[in-house]
Structures are given as structure tokens and as C-alpha cells.
KELO-651314 format. One record per residue (C-alpha): residue in three letters; x, y, z. Coordinates in steps of 0.2 Angstrom, whole numbers, plus 5000, padded with zeros to 4 digits. Layout:
N
AlaXYZ ...
This chain:
97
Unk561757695858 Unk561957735877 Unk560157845878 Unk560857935892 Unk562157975880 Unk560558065870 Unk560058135883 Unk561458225884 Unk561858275867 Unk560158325864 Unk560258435878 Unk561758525871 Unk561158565853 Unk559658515843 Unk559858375830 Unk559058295819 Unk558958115815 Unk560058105802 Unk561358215813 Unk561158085827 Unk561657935816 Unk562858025806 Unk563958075823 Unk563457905830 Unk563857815813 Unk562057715818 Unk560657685807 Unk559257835806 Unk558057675813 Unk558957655825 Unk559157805831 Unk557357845829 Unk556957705840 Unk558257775853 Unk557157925851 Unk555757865853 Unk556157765871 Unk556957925877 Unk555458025873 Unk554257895884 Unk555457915897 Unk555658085898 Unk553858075902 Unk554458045923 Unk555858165922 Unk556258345922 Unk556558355906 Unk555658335888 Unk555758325871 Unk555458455858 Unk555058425841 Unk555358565828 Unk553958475815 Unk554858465797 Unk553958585785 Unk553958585765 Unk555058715759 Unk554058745742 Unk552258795750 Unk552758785770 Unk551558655775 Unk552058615793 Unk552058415797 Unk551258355812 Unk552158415827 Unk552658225835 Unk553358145822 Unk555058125821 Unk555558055806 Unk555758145788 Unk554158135777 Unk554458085760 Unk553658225751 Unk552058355751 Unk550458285754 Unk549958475749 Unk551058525735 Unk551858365731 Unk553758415733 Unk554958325739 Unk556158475746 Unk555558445764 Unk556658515781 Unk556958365793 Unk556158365811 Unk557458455824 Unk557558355842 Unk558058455857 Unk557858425875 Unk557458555884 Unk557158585905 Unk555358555908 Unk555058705917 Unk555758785907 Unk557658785910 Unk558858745895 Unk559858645906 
């Protein structure tokens, strides 16, 4: 994948991994490395990444706010019913685009 490509796309509407690989037909490892290069790049640009941290949907518990993958389950309640991270790149001062 092109990461300017992500960039872009992230810029238009928040995804998450599995979004990103689905419309890219790529593996969610691979995209989460893209990911991962684009947010350490982002770090010189006008721009950064936002992370909508996943969160359990039995008891709420909300996952650490940098990680971008999908947790397997709980470490509270145990479920497995957990809402995946959403990416978005946003202006960094502020700016949507």
C-alpha cells in the first residue's frame, strides 16, 4: 500500500484496521504495519493520527489509547465482544483537512 494513499484515506473518514484491509484486499498486518510507519512520520508533518482506543462492549473498559490493533478479549470482564480501534488523521492544529 501507497502510505500517502493512507494518508489520504484516513483523512477522509475514520477506519479501522480491518476496513483498511478489507478496501485494500491487504492483510490486517500489513496494514497495521503501514499504520504504524505513517504514524512515526506524521510526527514531522502537519498532520497526526488519532486513535479511538477499542473498548469492551460488556463492562466498557477502555484499551490503551495507542494501540491500534483489536485486543483479543477483557482483561477486566473476560469478554470477547470488544469494538476495534478507529484511525483518523486529523490537521494538527486543529484543522480537519
Amino acid at each position: 500500500m501507497y502510505r500517502k494513499g493512507l494518508l489520504e484515506l484516513l483523512r477522509q473518514r475514520p477506519m479501522s484496521l480491518r476496513d483498511i484491509a478489507e478496501l485494500m484486499q491487504m492483510p490486517i498486518r500489513d496494514v497495521a504495519s503501514d499504520v504504524e510507519h505513517l504514524r512515526k512520520s506524521l510526527k514531522r508533518s502537519d498532520f497526526r493520527l488519532v486513535i479511538e482506543p477499542a473498548t469492551c462492549q460488556k463492562c466498557r473498559f477502555t484499551f490503551h489509547k495507542n494501540k491500534t490493533t483489536k485486543p483479543g478479549k477483557c482483561p477486566r470482564c473476560h469478554a470477547t465482544w470488544i469494538k476495534e480501534p478507529v484511525l483518523r488523521v486529523t490537521h494538527r492544529h486543529g484543522k480537519s483537512t
